[in-house]
C-alpha positions in Angstrom: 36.0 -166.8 -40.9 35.3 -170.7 -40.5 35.0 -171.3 -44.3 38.1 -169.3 -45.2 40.1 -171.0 -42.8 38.9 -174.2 -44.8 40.2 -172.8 -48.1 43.8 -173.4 -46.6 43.4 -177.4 -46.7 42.8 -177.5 -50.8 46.3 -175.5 -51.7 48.1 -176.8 -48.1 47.3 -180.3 -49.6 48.1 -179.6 -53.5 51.5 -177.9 -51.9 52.0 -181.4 -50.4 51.5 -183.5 -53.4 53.6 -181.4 -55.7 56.6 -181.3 -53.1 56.6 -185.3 -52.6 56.7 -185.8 -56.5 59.5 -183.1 -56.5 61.7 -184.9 -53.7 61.2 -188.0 -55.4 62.2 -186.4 -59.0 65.3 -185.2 -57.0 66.2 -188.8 -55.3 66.3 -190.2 -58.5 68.2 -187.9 -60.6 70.4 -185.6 -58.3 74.1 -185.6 -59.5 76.1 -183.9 -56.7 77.5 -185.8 -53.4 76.2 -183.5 -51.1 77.3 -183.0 -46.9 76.4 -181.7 -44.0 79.0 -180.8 -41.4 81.2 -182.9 -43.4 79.0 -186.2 -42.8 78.1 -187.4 -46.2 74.5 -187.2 -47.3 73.1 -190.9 -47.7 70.5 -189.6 -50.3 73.0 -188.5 -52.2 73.6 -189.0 -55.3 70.2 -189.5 -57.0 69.6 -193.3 -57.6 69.7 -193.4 -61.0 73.3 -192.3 -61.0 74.6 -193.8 -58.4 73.2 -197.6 -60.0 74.2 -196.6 -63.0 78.2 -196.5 -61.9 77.6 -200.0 -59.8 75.6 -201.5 -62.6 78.4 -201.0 -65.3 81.4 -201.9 -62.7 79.5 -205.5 -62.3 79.4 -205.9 -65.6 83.0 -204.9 -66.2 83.8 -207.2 -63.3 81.8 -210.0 -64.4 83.2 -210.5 -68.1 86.6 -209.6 -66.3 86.2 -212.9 -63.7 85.0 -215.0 -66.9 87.6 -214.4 -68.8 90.0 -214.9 -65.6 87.9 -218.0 -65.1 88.7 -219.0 -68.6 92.4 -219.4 -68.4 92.2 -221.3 -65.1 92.1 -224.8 -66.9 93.7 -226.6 -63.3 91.5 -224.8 -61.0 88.2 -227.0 -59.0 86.6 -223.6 -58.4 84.2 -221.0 -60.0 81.4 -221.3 -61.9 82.8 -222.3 -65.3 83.7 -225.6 -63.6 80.4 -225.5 -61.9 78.7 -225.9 -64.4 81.4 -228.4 -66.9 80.2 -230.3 -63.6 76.8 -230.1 -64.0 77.0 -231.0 -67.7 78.7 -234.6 -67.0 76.3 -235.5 -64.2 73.2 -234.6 -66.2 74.4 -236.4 -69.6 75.6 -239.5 -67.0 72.0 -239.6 -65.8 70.5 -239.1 -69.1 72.8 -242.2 -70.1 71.2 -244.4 -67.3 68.1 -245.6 -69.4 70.8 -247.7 -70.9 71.6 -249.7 -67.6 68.8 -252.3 -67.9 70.1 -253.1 -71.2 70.8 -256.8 -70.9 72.7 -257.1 -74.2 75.5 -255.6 -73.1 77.6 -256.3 -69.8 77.6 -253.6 -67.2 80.9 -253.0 -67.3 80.9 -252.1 -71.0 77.3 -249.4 -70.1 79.4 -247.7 -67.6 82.0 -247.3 -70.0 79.9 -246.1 -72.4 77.8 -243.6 -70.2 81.2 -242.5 -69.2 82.8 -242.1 -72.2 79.8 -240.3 -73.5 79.2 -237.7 -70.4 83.0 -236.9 -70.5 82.5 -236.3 -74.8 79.8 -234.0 -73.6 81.3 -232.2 -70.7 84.4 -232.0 -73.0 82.5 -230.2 -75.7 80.9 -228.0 -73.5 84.4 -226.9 -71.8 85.3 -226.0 -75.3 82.7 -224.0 -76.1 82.6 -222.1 -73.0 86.6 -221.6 -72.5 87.4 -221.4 -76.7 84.6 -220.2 -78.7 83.0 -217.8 -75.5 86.1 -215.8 -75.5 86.5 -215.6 -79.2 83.0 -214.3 -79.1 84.3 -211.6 -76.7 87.5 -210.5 -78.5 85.4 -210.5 -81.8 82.6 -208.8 -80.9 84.9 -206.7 -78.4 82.6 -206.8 -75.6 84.6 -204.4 -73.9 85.1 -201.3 -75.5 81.0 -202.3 -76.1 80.6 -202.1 -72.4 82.4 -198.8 -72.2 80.5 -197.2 -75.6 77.0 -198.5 -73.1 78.2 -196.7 -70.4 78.7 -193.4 -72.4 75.4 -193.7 -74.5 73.5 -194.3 -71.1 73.2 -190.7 -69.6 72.0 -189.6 -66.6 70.4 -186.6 -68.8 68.7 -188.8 -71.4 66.9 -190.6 -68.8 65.8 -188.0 -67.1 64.5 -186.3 -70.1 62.4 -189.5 -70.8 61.1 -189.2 -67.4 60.0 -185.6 -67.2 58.8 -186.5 -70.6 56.9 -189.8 -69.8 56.2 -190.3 -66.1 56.9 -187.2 -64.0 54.1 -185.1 -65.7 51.3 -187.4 -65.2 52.8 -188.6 -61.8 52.6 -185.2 -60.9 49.0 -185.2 -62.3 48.0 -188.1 -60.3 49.4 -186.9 -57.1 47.3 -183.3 -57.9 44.6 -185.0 -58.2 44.7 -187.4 -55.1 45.6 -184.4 -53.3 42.9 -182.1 -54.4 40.7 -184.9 -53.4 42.1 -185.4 -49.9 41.9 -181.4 -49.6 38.0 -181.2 -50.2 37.6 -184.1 -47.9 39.7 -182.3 -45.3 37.6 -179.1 -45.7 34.3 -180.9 -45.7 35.3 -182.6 -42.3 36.7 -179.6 -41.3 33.5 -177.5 -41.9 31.0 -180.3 -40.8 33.0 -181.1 -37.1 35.3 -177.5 -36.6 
């Protein structure tokens, strides 16, 4: 009777494996908002779907505040200017190797540097507020965005994982758990 009681730990174990790679199959792909007395269900929906929605409203949002960005020429504020900022200080300082130049009088280098880092920060204004945006309306980045989010479904990537990782994840986890089953029953029928 000791020894068949032991037999219970190998498929008690394999039962536990299989149902941990099932609930994580589910966290990942379930589609359904699901609640209990009318409390919504925080695991619900599966991951996948639920990143997917957020991941394609940032993007949406993020060319949306560029090209809102864009048109602000007068505004101190937002990354564009950021970085038009950025540009000027870095050619400026890339410009300073020319300050112990004693040819030329000081005044006439910081013109120069000046002249040079706004040239530069100038350029790089127009390519990110001109030729970025004509990029954008050329390529039409956003009826791109929406043809992504219809080509990436939910069902496609869950056939590649049942195809590609939830097989052999569910081999892996048998196996671990067939292994942690005999070493149950062997301590079970050395010490019970």
């Amino acid at each position: 009777m000791h020894f068949l009681i032991s037999l219970v730990f190998i498929p008690l174990n394999l039962l536990y494996g299989a149902t941990i790679v099932w609930i994580v199959r589910w966290l990942l792909f379930n589609k359904e908002q699901k609640f209990f007395f009318k409390k919504r269900n925080i695991l619900t929906p599966g991951v996948i779907p639920k990143y997917k929605v957020k991941g394609m409203n940032k993007l949406r949002d993020a060319v949306k505040g560029y090209l809102e960005q864009v048109e602000d020429f007068e505004s101190h504020q937002g990354y564009i200017y950021e970085w038009e900022k950025k540009s000027y200080n870095r050619v400026w300082e890339f410009m300073g190797r020319f300050d112990n130049k004693r040819y030329l009088p000081s005044g006439v280098i910081a013109w120069i540097k000046d002249a040079v880092a706004f040239i530069a920060k100038d350029l790089f204004s127009r390519f990110l507020r001109t030729f970025i945006p004509y990029m954008y309306e050329y390529y039409e980045v956003t009826s791109k965005i929406d043809l992504l989010d219809k080509k990436i479904d939910v069902a496609i990537i869950e056939s590649y994982y049942n195809q590609y990782v939830h097989k052999y994840f569910m081999y892996v986890m048998l196996a671990g758990y067939l292994l942690i089953g005999l070493y149950n029953q062997t301590i079970f029928l050395i010490f019970g």
